[in-house]
C-alpha positions as CSV (number, residue, x, y, z in Angstrom):
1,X,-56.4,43.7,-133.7
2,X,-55.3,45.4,-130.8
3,X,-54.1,42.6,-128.9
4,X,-52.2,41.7,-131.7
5,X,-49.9,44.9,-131.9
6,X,-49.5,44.7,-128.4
7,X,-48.3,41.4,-128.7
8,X,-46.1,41.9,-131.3
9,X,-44.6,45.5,-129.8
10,X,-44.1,43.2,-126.7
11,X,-42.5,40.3,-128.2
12,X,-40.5,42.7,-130.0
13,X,-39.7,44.9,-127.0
14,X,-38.5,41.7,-125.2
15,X,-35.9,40.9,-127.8
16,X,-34.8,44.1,-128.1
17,X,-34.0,43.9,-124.2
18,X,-32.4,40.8,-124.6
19,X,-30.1,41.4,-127.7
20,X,-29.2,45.3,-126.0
21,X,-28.3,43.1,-122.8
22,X,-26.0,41.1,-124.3
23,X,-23.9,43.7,-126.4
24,X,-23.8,45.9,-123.1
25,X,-22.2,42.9,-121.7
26,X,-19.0,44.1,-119.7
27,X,-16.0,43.8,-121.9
28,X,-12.5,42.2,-120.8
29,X,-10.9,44.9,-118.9
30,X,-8.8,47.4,-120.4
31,X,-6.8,47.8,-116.9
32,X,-3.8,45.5,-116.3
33,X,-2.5,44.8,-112.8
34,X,1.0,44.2,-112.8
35,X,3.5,43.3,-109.8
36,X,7.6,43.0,-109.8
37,X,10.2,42.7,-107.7
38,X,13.6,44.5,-107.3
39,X,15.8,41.2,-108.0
40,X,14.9,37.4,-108.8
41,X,16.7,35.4,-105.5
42,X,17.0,37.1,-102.3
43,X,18.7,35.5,-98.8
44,X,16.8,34.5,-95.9
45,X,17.4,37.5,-94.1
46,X,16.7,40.5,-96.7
47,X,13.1,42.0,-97.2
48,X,11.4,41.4,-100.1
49,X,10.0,44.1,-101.9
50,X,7.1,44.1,-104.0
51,X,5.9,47.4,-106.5
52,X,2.3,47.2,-107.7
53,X,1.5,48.9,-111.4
54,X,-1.9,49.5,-113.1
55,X,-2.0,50.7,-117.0
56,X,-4.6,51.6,-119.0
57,X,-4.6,49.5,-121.9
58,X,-8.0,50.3,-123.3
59,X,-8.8,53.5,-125.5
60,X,-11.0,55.4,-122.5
61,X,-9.7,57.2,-119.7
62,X,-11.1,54.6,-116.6
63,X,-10.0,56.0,-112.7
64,X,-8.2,53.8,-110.5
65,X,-7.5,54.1,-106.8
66,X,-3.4,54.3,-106.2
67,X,-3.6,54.0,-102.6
68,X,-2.9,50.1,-103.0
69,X,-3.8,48.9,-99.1
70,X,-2.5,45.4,-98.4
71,X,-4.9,43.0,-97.0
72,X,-6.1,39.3,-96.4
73,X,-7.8,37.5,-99.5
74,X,-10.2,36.2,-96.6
75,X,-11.2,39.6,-95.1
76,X,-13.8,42.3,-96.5
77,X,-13.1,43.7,-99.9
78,X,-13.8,47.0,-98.3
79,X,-10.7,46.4,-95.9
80,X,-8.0,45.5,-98.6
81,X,-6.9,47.0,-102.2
82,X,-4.3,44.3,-103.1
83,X,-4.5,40.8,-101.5
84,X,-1.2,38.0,-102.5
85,X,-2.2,34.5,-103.3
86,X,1.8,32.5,-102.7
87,X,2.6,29.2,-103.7
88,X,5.2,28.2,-101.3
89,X,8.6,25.8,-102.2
90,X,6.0,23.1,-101.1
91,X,3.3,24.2,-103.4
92,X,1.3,24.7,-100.8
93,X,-0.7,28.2,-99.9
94,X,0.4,30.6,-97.7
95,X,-1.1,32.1,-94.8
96,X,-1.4,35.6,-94.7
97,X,-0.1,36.8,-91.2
98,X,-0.6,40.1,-90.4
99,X,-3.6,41.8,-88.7
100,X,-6.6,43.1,-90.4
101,X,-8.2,46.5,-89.8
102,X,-10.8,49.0,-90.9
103,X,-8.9,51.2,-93.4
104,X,-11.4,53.5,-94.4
105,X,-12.0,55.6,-96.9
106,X,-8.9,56.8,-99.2
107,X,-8.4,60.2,-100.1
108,X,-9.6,62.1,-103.2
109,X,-5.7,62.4,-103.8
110,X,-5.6,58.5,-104.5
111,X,-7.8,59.2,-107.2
112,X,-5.9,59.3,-110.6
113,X,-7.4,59.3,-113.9
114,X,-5.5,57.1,-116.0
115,X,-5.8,58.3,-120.1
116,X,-5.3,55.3,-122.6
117,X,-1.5,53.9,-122.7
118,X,-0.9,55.4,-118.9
119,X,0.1,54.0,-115.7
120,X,0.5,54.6,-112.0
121,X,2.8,52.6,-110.3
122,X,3.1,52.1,-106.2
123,X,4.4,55.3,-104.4
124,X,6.7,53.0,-101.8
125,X,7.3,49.3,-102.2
126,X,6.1,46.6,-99.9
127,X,7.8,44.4,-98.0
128,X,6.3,40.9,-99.0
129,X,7.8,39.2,-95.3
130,X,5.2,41.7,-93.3
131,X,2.6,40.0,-95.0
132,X,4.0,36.1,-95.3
133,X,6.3,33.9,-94.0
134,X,8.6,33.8,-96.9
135,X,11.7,32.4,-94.6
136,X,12.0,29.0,-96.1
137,X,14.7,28.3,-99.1
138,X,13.0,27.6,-102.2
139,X,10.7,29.1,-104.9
140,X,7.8,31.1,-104.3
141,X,5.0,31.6,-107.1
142,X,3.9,35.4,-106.4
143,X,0.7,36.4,-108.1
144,X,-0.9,39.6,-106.6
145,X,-5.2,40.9,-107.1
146,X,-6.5,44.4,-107.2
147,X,-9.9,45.3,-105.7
148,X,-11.3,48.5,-105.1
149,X,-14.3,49.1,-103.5
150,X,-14.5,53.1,-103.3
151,X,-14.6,56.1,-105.4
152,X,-18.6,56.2,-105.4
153,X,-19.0,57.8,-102.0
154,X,-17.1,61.2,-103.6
155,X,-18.8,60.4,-106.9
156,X,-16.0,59.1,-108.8
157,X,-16.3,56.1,-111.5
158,X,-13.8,54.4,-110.4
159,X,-12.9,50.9,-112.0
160,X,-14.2,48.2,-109.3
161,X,-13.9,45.1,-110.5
162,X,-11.0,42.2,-109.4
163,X,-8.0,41.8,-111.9
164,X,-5.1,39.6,-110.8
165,X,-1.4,40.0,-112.0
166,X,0.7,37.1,-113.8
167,X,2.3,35.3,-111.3
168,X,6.2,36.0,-110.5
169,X,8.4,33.5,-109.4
170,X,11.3,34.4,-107.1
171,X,13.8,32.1,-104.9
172,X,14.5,32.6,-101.3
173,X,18.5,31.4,-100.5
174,X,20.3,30.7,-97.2
């Protein structure tokens, strides 16, 4: 008789683990990653300057890292914040072409708590062309992904998963 509570408490305990497991299941984000641009067609010549924006779309407050450090898709998430992927007038992917380095830890201050509906945009735009070689006439499709990696080494929450912006479409003239 004992062997058959403890199998049925077991069998029981097992679904119960299973069924928990899959309504704890993470949820689609609440966070959305946007990026835009100051104008849709620049000239050869001019910089092109990118603004990053997350928003809190979700009905909790969830803590985000502002700081928004440029990187490589290719190098270590803990080196990058925001990595590009470009679709160049060919189609083709472009390289990213500046150097890589250990950033470090951001500050406390990049910390923000973003409450339902609120957002945090980039302090200073970025110049896309310090990143790529956007020289060529022709239309680039811009789509840009935010990781971070810290907040747990000062004991913050903060969100740490990848979401990727719509892509933007812009055209470089002569």
């Amino acid at each position: 008789m004992k062997f058959f509570r403890f199998s049925i408490i077991l069998i029981f305990g097992c679904f119960y683990l299973v069924f928990n497991q899959q309504i704890e299941a993470k949820p689609a984000s609440a966070l959305q990653f946007s990026i835009s641009f100051d104008k849709d067609e620049y000239k050869t010549k001019d910089p092109i300057y990118i603004n990053f924006e997350l928003k809190n779309k979700g009905p909790k407050p969830i803590y985000v890292n502002k700081r928004f450090y440029v990187g490589s898709e290719d190098s270590d998430p803990r080196d990058r914040e925001v990595f590009f992927q470009i679709r160049g007038p060919s189609g083709e992917k472009l390289p990213y072409k500046a150097s890589s380095y250990d950033i470090g830890f951001p500050k406390t201050d990049y910390f923000v708590l973003l409450g339902p509906k609120e957002g945090i945009a980039s302090e200073r735009k970025k110049n896309l062309k310090a990143y790529f070689d956007l020289g060529a006439p022709g239309k680039y499709k811009i789509a840009a992904v935010y990781q971070n990696m810290y907040g747990a080494e000062i004991g913050i929450k903060a969100f740490r998963d990848k979401i990727k912006s719509k892509p933007v479409t812009i055209k470089v003239v002569e």
